[in-house]
mmCIF file of the C-alpha atoms, coordinates in Angstrom:
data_MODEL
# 
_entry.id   MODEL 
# 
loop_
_atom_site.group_PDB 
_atom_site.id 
_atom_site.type_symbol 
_atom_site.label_atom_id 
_atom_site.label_alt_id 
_atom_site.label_comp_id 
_atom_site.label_asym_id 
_atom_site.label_entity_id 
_atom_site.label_seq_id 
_atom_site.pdbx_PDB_ins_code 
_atom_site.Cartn_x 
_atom_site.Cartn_y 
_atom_site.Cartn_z 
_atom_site.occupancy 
_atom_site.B_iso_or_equiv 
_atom_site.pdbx_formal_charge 
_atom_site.auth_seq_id 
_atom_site.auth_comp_id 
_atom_site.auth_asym_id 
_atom_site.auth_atom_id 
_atom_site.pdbx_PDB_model_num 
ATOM 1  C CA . UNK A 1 1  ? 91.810  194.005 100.550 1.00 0.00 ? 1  UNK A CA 1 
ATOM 2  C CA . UNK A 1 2  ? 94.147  192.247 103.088 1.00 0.00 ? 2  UNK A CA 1 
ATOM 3  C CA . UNK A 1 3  ? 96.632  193.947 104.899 1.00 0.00 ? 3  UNK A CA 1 
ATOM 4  C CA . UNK A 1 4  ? 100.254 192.869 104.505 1.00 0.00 ? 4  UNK A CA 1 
ATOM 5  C CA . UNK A 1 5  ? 100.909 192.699 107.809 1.00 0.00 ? 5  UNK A CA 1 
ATOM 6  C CA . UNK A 1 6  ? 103.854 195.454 107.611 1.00 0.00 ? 6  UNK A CA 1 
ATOM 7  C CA . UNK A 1 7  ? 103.918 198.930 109.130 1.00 0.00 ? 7  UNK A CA 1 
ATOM 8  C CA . UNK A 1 8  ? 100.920 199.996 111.500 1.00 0.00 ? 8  UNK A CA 1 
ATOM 9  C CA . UNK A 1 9  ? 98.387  198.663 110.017 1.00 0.00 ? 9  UNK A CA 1 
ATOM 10 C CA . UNK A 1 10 ? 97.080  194.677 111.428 1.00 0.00 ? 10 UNK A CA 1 
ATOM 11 C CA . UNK A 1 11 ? 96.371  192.091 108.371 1.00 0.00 ? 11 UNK A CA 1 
ATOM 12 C CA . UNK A 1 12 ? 93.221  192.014 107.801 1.00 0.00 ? 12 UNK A CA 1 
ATOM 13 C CA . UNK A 1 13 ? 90.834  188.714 108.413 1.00 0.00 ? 13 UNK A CA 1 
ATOM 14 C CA . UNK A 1 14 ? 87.949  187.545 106.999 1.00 0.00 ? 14 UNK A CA 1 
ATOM 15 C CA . UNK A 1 15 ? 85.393  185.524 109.113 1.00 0.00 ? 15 UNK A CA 1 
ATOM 16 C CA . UNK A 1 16 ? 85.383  182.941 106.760 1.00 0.00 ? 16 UNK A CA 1 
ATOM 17 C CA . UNK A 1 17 ? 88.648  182.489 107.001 1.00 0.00 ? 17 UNK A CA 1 
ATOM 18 C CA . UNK A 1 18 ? 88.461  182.531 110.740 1.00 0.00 ? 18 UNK A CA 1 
ATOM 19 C CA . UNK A 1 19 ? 85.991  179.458 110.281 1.00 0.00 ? 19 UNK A CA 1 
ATOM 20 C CA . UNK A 1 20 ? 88.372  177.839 108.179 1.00 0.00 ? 20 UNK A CA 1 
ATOM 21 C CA . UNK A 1 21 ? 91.326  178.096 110.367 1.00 0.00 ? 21 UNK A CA 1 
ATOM 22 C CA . UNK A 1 22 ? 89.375  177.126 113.263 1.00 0.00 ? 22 UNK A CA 1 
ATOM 23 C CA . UNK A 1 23 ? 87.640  173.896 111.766 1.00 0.00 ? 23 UNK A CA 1 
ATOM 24 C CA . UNK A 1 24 ? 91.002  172.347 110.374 1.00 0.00 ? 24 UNK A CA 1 
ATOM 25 C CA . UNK A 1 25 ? 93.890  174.874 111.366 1.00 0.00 ? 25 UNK A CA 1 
ATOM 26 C CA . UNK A 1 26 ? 96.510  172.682 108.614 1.00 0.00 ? 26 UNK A CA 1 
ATOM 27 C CA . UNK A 1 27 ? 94.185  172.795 105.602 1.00 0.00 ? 27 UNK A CA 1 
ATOM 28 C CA . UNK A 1 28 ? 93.865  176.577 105.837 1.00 0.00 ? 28 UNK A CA 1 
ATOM 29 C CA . UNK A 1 29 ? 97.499  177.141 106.093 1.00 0.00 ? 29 UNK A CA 1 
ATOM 30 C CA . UNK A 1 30 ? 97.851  175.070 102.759 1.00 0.00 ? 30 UNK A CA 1 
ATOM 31 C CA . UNK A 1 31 ? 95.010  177.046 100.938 1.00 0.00 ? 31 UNK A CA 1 
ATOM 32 C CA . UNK A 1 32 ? 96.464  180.398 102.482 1.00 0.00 ? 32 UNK A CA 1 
ATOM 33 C CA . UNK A 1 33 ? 100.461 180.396 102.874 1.00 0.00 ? 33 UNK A CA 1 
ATOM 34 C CA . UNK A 1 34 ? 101.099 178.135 100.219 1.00 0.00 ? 34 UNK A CA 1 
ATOM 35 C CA . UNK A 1 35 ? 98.528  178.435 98.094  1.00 0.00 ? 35 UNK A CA 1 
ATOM 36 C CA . UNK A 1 36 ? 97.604  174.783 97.783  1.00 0.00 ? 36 UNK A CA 1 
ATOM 37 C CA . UNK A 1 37 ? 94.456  174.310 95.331  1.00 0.00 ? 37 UNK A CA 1 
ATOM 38 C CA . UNK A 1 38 ? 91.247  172.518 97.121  1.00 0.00 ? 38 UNK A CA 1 
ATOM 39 C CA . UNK A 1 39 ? 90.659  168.529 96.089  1.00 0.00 ? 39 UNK A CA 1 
ATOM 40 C CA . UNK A 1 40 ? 88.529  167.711 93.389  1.00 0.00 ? 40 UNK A CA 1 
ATOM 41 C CA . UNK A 1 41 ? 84.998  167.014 94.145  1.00 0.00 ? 41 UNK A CA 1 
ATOM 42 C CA . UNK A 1 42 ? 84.867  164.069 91.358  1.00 0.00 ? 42 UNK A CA 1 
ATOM 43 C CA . UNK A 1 43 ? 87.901  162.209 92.012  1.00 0.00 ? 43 UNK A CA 1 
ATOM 44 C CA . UNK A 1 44 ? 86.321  161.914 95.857  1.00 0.00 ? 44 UNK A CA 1 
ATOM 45 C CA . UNK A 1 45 ? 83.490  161.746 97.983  1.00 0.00 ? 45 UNK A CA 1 
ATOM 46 C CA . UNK A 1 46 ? 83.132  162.017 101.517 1.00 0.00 ? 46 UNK A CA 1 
ATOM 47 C CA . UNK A 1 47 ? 79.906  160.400 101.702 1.00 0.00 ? 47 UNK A CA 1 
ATOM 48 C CA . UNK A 1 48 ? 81.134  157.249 99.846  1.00 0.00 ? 48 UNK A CA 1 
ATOM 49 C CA . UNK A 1 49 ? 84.484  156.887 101.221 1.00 0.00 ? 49 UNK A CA 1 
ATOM 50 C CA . UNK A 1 50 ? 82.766  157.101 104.735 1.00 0.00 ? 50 UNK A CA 1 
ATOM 51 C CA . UNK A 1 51 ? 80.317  153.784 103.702 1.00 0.00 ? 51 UNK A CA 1 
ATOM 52 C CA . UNK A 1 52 ? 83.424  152.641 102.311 1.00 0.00 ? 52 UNK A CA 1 
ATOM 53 C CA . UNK A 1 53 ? 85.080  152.220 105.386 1.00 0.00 ? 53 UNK A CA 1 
ATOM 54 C CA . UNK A 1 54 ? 82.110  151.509 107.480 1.00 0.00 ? 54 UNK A CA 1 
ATOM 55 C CA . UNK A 1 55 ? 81.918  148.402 105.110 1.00 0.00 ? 55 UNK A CA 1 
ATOM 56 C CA . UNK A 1 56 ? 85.183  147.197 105.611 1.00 0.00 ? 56 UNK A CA 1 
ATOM 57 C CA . UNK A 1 57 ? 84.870  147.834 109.064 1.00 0.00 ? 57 UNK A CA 1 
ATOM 58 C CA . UNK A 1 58 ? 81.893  145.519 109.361 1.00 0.00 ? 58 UNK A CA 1 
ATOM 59 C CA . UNK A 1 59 ? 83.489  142.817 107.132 1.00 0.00 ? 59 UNK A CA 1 
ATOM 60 C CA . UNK A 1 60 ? 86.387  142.813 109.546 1.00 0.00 ? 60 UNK A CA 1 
ATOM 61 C CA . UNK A 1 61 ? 84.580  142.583 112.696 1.00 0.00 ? 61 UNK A CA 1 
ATOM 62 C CA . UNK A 1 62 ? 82.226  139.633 111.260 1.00 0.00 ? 62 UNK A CA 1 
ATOM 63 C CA . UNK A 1 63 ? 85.182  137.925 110.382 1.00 0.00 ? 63 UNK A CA 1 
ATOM 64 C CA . UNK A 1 64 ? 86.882  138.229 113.465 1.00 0.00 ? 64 UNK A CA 1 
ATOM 65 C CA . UNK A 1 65 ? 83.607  137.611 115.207 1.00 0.00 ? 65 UNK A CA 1 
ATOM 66 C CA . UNK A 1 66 ? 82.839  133.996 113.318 1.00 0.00 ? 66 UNK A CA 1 
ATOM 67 C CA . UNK A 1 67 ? 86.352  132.888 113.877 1.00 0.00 ? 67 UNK A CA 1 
ATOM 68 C CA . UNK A 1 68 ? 85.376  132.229 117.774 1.00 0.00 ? 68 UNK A CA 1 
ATOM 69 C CA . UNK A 1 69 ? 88.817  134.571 118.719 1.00 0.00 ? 69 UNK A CA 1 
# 
């Protein structure tokens, strides 16, 4: 039950929440103020997008690299 912050009584605060707030302070103000739902697993992946840009960032510095600049 979470407190609503009103009266005498402190809002109540779950650690997880606490580790949410700490590891990306804006995300957990959109899941928890205003109730923005979490991204959908399927439409992306960290892991690929990650080799995605690692990719790209290899492809650029070859190309840069074989123009002699």
């Amino acid at each position: 039950r979470r407190g609503s912050g009103r009266g005498t009584e402190p809002p109540s605060v779950s650690l997880s929440s606490l580790d949410e707030w700490r590891e990306c302070p804006y995300r957990h103000w959109c899941r928890n103020n205003i109730r923005l739902p979490g991204h959908d697993r399927k439409l992306y992946d960290p892991l690929k997008a990650g080799s995605l840009l690692h990719l790209l960032w290899e492809r650029c510095w070859q190309g840069y690299l074989s123009s002699g600049a």
